[in-house]
Backbone as CSV, one residue per row, in Angstrom:
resi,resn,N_x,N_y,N_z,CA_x,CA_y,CA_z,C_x,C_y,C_z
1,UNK,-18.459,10.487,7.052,-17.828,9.279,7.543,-18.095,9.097,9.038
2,UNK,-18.384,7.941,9.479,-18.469,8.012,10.692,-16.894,7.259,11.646
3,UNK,-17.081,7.230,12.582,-15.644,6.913,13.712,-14.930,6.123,13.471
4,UNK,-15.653,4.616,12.315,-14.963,3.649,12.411,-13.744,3.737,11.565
5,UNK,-12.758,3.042,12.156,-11.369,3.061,10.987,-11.252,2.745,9.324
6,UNK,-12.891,1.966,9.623,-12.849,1.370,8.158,-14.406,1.560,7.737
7,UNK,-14.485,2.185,6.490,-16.581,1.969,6.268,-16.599,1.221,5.230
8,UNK,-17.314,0.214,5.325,-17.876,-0.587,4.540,-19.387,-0.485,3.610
9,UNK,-18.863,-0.309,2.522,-20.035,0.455,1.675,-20.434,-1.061,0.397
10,UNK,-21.281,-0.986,-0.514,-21.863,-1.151,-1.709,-22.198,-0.234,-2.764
11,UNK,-21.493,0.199,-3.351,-21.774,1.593,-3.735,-22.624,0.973,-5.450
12,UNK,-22.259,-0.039,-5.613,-22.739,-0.690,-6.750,-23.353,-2.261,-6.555
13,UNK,-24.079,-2.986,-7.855,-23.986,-4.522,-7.445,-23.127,-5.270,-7.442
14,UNK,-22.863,-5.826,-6.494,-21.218,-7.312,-6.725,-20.338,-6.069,-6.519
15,UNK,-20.257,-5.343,-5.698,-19.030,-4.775,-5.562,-18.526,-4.242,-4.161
16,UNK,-18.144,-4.485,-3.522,-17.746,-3.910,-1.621,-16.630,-3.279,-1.736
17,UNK,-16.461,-1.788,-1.029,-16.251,-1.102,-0.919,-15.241,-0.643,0.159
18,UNK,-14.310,-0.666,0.638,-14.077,-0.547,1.582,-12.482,0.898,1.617
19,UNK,-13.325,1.701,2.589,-12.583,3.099,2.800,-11.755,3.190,4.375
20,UNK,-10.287,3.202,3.743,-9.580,3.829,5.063,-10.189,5.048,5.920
21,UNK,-10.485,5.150,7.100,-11.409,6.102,7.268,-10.595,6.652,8.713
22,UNK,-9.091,6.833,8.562,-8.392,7.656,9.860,-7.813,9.260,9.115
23,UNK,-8.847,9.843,7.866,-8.232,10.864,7.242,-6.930,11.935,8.278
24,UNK,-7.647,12.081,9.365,-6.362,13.219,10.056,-5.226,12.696,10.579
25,UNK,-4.948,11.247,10.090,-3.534,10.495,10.163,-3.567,10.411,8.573
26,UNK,-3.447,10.766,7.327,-3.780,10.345,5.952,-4.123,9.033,6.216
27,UNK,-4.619,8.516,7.067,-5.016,6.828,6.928,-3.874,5.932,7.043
28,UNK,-2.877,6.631,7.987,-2.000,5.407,8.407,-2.582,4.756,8.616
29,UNK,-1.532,3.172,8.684,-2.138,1.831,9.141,-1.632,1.342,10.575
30,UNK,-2.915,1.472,11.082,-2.426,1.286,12.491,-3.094,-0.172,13.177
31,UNK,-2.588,-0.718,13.780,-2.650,-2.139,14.291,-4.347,-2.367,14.121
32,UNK,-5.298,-1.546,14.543,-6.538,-1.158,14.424,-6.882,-1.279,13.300
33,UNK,-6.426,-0.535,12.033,-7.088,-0.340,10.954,-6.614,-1.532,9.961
34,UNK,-5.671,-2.071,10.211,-5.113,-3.259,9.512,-5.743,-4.201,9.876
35,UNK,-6.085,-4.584,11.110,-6.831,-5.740,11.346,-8.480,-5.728,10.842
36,UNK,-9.059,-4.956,10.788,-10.185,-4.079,10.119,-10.450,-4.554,9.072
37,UNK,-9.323,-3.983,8.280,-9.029,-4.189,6.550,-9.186,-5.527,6.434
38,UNK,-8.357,-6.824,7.042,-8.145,-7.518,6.488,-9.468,-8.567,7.005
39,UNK,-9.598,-8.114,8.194,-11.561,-8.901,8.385,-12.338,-8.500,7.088
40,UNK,-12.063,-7.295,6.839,-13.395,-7.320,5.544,-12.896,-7.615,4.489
41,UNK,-12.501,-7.675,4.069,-11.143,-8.296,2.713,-11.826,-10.134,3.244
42,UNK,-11.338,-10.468,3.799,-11.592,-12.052,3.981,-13.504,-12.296,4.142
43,UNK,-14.216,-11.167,4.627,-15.321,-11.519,4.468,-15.746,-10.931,3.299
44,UNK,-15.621,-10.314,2.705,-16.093,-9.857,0.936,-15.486,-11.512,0.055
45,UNK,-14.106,-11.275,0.097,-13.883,-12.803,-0.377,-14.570,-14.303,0.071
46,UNK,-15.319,-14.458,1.043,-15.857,-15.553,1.204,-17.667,-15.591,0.757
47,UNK,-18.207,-13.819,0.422,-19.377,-13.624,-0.078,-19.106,-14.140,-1.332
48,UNK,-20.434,-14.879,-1.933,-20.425,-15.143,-3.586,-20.703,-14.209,-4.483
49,UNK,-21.570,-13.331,-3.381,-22.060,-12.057,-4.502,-21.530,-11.122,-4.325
50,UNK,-20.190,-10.716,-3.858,-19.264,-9.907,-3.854,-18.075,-10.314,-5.087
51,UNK,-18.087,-9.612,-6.254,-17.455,-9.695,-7.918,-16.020,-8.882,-7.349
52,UNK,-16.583,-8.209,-6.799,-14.889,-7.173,-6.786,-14.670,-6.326,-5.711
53,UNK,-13.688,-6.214,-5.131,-13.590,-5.433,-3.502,-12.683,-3.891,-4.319
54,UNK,-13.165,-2.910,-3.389,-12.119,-1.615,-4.032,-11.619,-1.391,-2.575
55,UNK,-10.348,-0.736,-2.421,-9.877,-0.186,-1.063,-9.596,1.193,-1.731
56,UNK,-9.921,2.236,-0.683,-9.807,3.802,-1.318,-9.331,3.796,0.031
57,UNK,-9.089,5.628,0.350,-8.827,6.437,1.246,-9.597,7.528,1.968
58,UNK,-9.852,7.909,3.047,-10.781,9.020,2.983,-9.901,10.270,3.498
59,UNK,-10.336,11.288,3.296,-9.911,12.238,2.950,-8.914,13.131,1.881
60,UNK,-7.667,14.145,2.208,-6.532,14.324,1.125,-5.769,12.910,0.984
61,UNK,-5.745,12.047,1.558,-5.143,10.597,1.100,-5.540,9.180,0.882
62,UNK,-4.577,8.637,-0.029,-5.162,6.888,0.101,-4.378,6.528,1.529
63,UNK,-3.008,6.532,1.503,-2.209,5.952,2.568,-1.426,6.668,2.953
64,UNK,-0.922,6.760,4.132,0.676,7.273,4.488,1.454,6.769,5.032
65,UNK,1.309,5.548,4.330,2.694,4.388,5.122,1.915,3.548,6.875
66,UNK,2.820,3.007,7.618,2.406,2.299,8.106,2.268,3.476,9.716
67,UNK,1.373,3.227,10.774,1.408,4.422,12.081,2.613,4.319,12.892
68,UNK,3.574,5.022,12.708,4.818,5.277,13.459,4.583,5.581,14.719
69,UNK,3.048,6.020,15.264,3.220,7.042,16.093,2.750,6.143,17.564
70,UNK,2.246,4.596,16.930,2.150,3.789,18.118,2.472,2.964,17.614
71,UNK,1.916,1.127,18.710,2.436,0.254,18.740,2.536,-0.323,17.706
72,UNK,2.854,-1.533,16.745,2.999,-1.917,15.719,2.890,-3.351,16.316
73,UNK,2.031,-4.554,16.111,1.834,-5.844,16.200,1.793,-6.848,15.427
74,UNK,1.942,-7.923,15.707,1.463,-8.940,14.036,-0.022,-8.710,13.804
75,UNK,-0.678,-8.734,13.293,-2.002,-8.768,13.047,-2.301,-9.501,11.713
76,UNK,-1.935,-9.225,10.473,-2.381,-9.730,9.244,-2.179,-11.666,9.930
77,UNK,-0.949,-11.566,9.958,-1.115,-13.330,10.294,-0.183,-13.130,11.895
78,UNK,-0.348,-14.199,12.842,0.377,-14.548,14.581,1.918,-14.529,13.863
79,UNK,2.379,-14.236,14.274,4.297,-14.337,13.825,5.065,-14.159,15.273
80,UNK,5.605,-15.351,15.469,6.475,-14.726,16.633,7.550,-13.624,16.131
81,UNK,7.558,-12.726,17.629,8.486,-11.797,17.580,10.000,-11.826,17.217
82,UNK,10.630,-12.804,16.245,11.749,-12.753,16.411,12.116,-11.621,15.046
83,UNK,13.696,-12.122,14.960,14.299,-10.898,14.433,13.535,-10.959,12.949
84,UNK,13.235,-10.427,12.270,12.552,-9.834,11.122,11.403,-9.996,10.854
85,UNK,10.796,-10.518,12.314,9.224,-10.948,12.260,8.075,-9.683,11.470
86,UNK,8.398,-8.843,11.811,7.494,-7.535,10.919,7.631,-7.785,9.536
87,UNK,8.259,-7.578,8.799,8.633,-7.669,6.885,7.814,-8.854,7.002
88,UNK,8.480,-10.208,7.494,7.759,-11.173,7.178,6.178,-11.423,7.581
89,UNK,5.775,-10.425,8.545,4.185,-11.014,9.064,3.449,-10.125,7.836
90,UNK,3.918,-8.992,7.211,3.203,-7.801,6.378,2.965,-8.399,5.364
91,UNK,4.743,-9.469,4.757,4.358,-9.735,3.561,3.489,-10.784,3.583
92,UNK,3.196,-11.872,4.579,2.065,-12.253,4.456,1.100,-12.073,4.226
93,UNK,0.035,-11.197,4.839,-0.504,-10.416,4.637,-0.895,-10.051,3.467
94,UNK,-0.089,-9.157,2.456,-0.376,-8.931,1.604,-0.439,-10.073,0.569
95,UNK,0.068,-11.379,0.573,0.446,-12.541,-0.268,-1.097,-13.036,0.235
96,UNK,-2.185,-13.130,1.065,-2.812,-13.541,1.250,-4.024,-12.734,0.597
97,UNK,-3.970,-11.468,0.050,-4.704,-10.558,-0.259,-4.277,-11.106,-2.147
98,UNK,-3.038,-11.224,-2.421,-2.914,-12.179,-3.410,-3.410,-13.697,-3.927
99,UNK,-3.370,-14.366,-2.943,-4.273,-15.062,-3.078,-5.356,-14.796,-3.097
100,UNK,-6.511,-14.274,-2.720,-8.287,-14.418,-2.675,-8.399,-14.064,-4.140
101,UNK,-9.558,-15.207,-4.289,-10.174,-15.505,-5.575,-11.047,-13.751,-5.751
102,UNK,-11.088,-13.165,-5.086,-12.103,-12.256,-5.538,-10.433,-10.479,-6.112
103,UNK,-11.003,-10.263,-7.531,-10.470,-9.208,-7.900,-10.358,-7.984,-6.973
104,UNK,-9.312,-7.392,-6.145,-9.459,-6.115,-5.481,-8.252,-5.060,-6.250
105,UNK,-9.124,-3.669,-6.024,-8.790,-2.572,-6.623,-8.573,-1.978,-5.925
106,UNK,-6.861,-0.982,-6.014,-6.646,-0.243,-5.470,-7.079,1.160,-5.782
107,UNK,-7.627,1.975,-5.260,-7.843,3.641,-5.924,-7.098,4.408,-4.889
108,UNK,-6.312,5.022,-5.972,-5.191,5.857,-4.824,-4.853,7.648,-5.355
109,UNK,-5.818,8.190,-4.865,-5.120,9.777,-4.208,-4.278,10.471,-3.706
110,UNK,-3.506,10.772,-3.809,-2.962,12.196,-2.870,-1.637,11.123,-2.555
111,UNK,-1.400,11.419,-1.051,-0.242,10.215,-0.865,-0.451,8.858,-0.687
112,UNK,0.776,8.173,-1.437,0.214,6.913,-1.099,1.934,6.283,-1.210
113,UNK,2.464,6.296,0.482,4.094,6.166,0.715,4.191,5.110,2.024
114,UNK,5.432,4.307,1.281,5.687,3.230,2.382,4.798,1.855,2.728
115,UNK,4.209,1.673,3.477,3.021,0.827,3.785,1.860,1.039,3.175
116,UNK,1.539,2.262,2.704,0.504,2.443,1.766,0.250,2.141,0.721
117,UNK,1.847,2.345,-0.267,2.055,1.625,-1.443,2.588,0.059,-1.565
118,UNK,2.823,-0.317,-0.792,2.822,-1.902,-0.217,1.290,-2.092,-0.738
119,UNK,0.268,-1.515,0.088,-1.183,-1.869,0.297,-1.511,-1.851,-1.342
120,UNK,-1.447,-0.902,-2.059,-1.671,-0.447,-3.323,-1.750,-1.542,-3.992
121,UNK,0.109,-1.716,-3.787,0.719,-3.261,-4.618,0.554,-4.415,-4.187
122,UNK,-0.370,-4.937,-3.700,-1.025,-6.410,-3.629,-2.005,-6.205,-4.236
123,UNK,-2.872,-5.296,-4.308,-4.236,-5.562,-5.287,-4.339,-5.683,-6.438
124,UNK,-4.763,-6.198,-7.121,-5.173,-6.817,-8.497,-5.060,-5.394,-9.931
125,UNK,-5.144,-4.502,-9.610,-5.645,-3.392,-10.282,-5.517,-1.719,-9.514
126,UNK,-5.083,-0.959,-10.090,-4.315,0.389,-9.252,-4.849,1.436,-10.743
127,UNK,-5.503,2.461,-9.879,-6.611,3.366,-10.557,-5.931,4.501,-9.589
128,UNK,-5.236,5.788,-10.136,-4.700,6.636,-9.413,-5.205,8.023,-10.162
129,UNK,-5.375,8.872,-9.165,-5.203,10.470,-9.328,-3.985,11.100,-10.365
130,UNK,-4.259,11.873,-10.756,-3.170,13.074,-11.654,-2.334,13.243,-10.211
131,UNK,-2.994,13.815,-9.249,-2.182,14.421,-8.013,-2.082,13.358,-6.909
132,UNK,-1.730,12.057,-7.311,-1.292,10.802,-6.392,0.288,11.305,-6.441
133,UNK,0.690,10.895,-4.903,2.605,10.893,-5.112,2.675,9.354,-4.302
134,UNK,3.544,8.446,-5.036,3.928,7.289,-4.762,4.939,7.307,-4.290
135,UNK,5.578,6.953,-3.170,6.280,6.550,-2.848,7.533,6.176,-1.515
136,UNK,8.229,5.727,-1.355,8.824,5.151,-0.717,9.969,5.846,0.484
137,UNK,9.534,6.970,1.045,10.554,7.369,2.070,11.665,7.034,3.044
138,UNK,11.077,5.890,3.702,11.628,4.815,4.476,13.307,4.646,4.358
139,UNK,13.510,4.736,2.789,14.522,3.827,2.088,15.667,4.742,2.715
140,UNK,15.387,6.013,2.933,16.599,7.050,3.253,17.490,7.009,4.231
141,UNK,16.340,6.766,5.527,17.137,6.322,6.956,16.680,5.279,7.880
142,UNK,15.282,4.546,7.410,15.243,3.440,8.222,15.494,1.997,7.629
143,UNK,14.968,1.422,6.449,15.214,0.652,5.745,14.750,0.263,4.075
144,UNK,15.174,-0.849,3.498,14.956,-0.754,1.943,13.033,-1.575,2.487
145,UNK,12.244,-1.391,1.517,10.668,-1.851,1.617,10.389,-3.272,2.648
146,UNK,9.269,-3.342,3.063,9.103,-4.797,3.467,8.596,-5.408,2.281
147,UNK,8.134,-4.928,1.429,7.494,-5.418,-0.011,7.825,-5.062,-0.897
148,UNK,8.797,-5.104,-1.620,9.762,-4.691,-2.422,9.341,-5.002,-3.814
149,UNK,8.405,-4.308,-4.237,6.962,-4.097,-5.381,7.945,-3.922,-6.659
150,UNK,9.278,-2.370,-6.077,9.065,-1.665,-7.116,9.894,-2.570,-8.130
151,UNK,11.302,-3.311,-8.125,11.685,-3.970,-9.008,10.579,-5.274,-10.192
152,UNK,9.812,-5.270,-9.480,8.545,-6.693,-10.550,7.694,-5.440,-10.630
153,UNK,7.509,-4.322,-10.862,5.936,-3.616,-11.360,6.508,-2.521,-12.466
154,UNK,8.291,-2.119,-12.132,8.877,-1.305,-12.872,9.856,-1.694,-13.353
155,UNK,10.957,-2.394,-13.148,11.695,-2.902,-13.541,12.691,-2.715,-12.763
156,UNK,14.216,-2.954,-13.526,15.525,-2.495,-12.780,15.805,-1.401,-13.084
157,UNK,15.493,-0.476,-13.952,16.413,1.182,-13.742,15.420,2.050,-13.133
158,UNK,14.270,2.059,-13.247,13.118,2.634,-12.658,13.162,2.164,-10.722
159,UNK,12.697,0.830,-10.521,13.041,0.937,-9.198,14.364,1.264,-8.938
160,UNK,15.620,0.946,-9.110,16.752,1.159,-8.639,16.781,3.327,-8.295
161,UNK,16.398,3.440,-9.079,16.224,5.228,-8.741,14.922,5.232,-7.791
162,UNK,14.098,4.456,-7.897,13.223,4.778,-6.753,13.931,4.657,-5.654
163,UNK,14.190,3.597,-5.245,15.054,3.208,-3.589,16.318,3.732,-3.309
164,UNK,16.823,4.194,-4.301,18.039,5.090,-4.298,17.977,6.393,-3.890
165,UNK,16.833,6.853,-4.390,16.328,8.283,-3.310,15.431,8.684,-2.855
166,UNK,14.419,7.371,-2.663,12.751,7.645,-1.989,11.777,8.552,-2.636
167,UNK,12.534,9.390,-3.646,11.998,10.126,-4.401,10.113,9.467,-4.884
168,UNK,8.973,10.666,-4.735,8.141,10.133,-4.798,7.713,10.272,-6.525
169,UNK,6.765,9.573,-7.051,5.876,9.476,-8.496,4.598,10.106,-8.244
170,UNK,4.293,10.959,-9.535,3.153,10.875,-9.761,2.002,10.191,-10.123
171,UNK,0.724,10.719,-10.274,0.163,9.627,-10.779,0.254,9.119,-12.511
172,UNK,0.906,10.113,-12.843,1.146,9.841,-14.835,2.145,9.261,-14.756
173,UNK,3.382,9.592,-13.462,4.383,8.726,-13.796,4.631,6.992,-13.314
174,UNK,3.165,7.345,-12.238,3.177,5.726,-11.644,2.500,4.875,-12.861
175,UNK,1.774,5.349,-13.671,1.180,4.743,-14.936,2.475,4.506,-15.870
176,UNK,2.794,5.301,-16.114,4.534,4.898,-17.525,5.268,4.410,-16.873
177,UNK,5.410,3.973,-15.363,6.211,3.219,-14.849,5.799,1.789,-14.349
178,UNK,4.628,1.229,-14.619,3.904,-0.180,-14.565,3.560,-0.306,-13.075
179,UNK,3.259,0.840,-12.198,2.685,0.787,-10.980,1.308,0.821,-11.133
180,UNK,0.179,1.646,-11.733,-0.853,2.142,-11.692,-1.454,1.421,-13.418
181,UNK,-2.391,0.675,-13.318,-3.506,0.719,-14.580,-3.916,2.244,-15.179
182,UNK,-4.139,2.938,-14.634,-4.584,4.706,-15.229,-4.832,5.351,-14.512
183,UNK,-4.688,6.614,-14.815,-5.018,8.046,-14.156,-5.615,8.425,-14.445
184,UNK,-6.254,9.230,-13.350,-7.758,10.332,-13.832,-7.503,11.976,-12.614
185,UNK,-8.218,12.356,-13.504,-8.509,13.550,-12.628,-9.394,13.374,-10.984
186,UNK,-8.702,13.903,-10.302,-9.406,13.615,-8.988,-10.834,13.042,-9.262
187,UNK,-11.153,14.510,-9.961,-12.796,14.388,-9.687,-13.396,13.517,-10.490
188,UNK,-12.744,12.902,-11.069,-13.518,11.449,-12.190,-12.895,10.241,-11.422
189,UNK,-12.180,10.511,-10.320,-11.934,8.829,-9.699,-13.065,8.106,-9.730
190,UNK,-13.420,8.200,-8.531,-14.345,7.757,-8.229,-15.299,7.023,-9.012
191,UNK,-15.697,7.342,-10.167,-16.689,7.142,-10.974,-16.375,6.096,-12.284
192,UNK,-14.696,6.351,-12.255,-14.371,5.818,-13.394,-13.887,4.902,-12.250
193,UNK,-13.443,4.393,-11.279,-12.882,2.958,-10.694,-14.706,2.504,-10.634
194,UNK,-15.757,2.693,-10.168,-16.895,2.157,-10.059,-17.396,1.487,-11.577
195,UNK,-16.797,2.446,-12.389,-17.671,1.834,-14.062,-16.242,0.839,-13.737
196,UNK,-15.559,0.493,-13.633,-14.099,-0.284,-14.228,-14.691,-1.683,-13.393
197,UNK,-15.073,-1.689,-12.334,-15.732,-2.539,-10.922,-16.925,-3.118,-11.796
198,UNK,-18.120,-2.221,-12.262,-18.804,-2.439,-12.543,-18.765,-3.669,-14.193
199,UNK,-17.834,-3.440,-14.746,-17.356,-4.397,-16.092,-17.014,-5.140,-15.224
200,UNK,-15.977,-5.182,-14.385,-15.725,-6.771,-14.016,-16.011,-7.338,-13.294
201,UNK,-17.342,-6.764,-12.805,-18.362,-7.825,-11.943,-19.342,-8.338,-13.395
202,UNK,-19.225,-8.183,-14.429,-19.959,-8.656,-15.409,-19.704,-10.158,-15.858
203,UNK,-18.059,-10.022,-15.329,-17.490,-11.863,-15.827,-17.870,-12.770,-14.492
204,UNK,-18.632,-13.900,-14.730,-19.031,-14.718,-13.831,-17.774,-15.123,-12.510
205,UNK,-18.277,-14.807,-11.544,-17.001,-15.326,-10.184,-16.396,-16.361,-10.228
206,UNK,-16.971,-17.285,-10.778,-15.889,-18.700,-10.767,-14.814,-18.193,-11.758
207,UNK,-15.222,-17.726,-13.165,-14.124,-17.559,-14.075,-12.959,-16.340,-13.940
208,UNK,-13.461,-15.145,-13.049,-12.799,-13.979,-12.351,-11.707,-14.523,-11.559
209,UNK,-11.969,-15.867,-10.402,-10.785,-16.293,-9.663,-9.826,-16.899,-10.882
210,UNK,-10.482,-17.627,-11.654,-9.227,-18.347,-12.613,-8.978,-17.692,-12.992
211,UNK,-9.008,-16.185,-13.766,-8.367,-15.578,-14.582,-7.545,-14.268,-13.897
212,UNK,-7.815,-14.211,-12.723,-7.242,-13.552,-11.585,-5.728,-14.303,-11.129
213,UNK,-5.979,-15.673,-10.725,-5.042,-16.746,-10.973,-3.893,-16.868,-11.960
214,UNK,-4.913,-16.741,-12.849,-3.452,-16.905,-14.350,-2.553,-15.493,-14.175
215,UNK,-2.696,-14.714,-13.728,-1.522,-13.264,-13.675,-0.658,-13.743,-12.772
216,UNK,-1.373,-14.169,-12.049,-0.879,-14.546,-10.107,0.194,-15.484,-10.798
217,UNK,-0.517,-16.436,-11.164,0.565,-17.910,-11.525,1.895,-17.498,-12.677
218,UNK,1.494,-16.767,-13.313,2.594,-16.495,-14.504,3.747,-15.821,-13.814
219,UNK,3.160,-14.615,-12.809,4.360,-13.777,-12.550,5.243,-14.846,-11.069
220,UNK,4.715,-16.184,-10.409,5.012,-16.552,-9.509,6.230,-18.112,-10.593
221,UNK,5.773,-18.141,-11.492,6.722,-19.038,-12.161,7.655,-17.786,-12.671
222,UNK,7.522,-16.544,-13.105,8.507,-15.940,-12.953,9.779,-15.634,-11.938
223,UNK,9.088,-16.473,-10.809,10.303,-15.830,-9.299,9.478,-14.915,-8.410
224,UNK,8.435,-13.744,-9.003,7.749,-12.970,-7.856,7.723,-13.204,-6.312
225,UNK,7.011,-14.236,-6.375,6.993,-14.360,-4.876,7.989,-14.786,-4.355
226,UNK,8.578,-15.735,-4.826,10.302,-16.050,-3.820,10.698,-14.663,-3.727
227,UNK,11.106,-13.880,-5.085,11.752,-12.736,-4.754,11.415,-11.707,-4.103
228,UNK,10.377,-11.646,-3.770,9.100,-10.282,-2.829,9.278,-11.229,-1.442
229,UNK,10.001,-12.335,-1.021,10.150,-12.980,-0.091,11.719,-12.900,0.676
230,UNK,12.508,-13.084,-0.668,14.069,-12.827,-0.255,14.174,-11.349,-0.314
231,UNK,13.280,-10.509,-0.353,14.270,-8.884,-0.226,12.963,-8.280,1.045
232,UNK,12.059,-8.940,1.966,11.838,-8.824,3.037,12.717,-9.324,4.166
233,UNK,13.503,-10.265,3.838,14.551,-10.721,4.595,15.809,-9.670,5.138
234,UNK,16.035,-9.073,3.321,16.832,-7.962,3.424,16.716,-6.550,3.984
235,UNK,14.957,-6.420,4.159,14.578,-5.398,4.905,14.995,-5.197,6.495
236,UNK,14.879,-7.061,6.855,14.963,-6.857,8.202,16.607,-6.688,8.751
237,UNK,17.645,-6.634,7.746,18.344,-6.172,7.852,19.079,-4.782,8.082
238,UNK,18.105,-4.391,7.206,18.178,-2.214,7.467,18.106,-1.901,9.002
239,UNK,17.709,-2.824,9.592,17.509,-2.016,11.240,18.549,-2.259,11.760
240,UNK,19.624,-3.531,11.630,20.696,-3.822,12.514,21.863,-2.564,11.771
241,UNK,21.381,-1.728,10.950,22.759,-0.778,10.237,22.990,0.880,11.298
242,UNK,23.916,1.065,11.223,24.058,2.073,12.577,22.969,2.759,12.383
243,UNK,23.138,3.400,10.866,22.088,5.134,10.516,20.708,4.600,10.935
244,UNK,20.041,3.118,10.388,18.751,2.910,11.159,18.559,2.872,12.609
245,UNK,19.551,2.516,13.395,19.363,2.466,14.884,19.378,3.591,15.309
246,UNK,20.170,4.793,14.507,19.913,6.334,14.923,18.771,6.973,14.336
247,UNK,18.796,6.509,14.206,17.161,7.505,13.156,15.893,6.337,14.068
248,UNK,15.667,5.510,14.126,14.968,4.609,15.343,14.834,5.244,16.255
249,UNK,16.248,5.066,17.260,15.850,5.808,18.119,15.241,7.359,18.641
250,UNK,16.063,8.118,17.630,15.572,9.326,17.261,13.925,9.511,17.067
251,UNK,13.106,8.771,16.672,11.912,8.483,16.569,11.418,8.477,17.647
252,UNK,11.559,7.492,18.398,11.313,7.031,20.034,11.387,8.852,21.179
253,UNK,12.499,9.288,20.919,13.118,10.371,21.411,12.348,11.811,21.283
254,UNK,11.265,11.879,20.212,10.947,13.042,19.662,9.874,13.227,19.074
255,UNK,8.827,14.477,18.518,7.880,13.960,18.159,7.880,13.751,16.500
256,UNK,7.251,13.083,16.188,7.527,12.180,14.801,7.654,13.027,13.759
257,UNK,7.079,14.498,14.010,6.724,15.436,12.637,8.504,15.505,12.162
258,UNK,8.676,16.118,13.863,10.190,16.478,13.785,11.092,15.622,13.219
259,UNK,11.301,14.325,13.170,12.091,13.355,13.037,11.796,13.197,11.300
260,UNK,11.042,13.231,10.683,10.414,12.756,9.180,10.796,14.021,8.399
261,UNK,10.591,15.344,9.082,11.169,16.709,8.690,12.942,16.540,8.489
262,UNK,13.553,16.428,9.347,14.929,16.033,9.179,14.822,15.307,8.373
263,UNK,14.510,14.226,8.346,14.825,13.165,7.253,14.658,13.898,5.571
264,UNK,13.963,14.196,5.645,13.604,14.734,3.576,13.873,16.094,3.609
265,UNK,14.328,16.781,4.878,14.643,18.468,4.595,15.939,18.323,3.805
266,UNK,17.105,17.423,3.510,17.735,17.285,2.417,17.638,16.973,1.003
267,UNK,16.521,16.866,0.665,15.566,16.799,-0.548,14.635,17.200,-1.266
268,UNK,13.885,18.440,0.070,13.259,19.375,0.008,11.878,19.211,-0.778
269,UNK,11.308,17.631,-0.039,10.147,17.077,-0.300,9.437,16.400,0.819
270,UNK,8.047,16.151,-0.083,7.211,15.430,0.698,6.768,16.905,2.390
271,UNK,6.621,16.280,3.197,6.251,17.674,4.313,7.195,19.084,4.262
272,UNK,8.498,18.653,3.788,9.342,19.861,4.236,9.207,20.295,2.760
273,UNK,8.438,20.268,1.461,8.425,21.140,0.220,7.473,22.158,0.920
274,UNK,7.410,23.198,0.036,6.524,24.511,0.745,5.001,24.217,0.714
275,UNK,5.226,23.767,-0.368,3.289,23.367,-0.667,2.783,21.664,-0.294
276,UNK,3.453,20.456,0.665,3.191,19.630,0.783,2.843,19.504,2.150
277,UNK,1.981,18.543,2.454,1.894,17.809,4.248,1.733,16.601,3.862
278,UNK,2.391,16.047,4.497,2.071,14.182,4.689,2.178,14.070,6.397
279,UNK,2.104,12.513,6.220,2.181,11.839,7.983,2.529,10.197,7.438
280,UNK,3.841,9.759,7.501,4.039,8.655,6.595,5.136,7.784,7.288
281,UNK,5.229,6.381,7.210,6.039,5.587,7.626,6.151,4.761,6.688
């Protein structure tokens, strides 16, 4: 891999490629790499001979949530700074990655928590590892999602235990829980999201956006998007609650390992299990 945050590959025909490439952060998303993403995302979607975009991860991860460890800006779309301007500039963002006529695939490894699985859940299609862990940390001491996926992909008793204890999924269980299309063994990712890319660059591009469309449109006369709209609202609420302004600041105060360690050493997951490391917001 070379320096850049993001590599842009062809690994097949009609198909662009594009790899988080900050592995020794698991590929947080940092003001840098988001703006990155979403330049090539909008230029694959405006190519004709681009059938299908994949977003992967490089290294032990797809994502680890959003970069805690610096600044945080609007970037996906200009949003003034007012009070809940973040939830709302992200979920843009991702609603705009919903919109493009061109099919994108998520392939997700190792961790994939917070802003990562946000990222996951806008794409069209989610191809995960046996040893993927999904999920949502945030919910414990800073706030409930800016993209609040898990109630429309799992339902109500499944998410309600997700956000109830951040508790993360596997990749068999993100599949029986309507997060993930299928699982594979690490070492057949790769190969099996490229043959999966490779079939559906076979259906002509004009008919790929319409039929890309019809999921989009069914689940949006369902409520989806209003409702992935009204519980970013509610996100930006988690920060005005005491425990988020202490755990905030606490962040600010310290270095981040320390602060994320406290947080899940009562759960005895994610970095503080014996056999795990993450880096996640």
């Amino acid at each position: 891999m070379s320096e850049e945050v993001l590599v842009v590959d062809s690994p097949v025909e009609s198909v662009t490629r594009l790899t988080l490439n900050r592995p020794e952060k698991r590929n947080a998303l940092s003001d840098e790499l988001r703006l990155a993403l979403f330049e090539a995302l909008r230029q694959g979607d405006a190519d004709p001979n681009v059938s299908v975009m994949i977003i992967r991860g490089a290294g032990p991860a797809f994502c680890a949530g959003y970069d805690l460890s610096g600044s945080n800006h609007p970037v996906e779309r200009a949003t003034a700074p007012r009070d809940g301007w973040w939830s709302r500039h992200v979920v843009a963002g991702w609603f705009e990655m919903w919109d493009m006529t061109t099919p994108i695939i998520a392939q997700v490894h190792g961790w994939c928590l917070a802003g990562g699985s946000e990222l996951a859940a806008a794409c069209d299609l989610v191809y995960v590892s046996d040893d993927a862990k999904i999920g949502y940390p945030p919910v414990r001491l800073m706030s409930p999602p800016d993209l609040a996926w898990q109630p429309w992909l799992m339902g109500m008793r499944r998410a309600m235990e997700a956000l109830l204890t951040g508790d993360a999924m596997s990749g068999a269980e993100a599949v029986a829980a309507g997060f993930a299309n299928r699982a594979y063994p690490p070492e057949r990712l790769d190969e099996e999201v490229l043959a999966q890319a490779e079939r559906i660059s076979k259906v002509p591009g004009d008919l790929l956006a319409l039929n890309k469309r019809v999921v989009h449109r069914a689940m949006e006369a369902a409520g989806m998007r209003a409702g992935l709209r009204a519980t970013a609202e509610i996100q930006a609420l988690g920060f005005h609650q005491d425990s988020s302004r202490r755990y905030m600041a606490n962040l600010r105060g310290r270095p981040l390992r320390e602060s994320l360690n406290e947080r899940d050493a009562p759960f005895s997951d994610y970095r503080t299990a014996s056999d795990q490391d993450s880096r996640e917001g």
